[in-house]
C-alpha positions, -999 to 999 in steps of 0.1 A, spaced: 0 0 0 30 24 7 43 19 -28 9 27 -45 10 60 -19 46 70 -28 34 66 -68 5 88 -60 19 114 -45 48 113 -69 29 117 -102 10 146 -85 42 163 -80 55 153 -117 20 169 -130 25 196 -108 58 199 -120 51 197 -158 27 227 -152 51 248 -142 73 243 -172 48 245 -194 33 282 -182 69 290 -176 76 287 -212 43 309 -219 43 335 -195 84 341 -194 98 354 -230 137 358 -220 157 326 -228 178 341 -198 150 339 -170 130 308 -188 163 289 -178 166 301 -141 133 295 -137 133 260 -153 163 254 -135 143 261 -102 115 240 -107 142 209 -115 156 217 -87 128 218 -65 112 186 -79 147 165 -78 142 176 -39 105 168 -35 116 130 -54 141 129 -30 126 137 3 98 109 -11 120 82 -19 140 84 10 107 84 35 93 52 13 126 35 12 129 43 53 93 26 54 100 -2 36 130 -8 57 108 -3 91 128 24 102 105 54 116 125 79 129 114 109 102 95 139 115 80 150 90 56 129 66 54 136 32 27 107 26 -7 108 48 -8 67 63 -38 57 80 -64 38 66 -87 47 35 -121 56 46 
């Protein structure tokens, strides 16, 4: 169940991601800023990926000791 979470949660971030490049590269006309600005949202969603699969993979291994939860468990009401 934690994989199907971790996938759910990822491809919100992807869409969420692809969104971002896409109205960058309608609102922002300067190559210069469309880069910095592509550059940040890469950067930001590399993170995001990472924080994720280090909390599933620290799951998976039964180790608990994060603070902060990227990925709501509990049951599915």
């Amino acid at each position: 169940m934690i994989t199907l979470k971790f996938l759910g949660t990822w491809l919100k971030i992807t869409g969420v991601a692809v969104l971002a490049a896409i109205f960058t590269g309608i609102l922002v006309h300067s190559p210069g800023w469309r880069t910095v600005v592509t550059i940040v949202i890469a950067l930001v969603y590399f993170g995001l990926t990472a924080a994720l699969w280090r909390e599933w993979a620290a799951f998976r291994r039964g180790d608990g000791g994060y603070s902060y939860q990227y990925i709501r468990y509990g049951r599915d009401e």
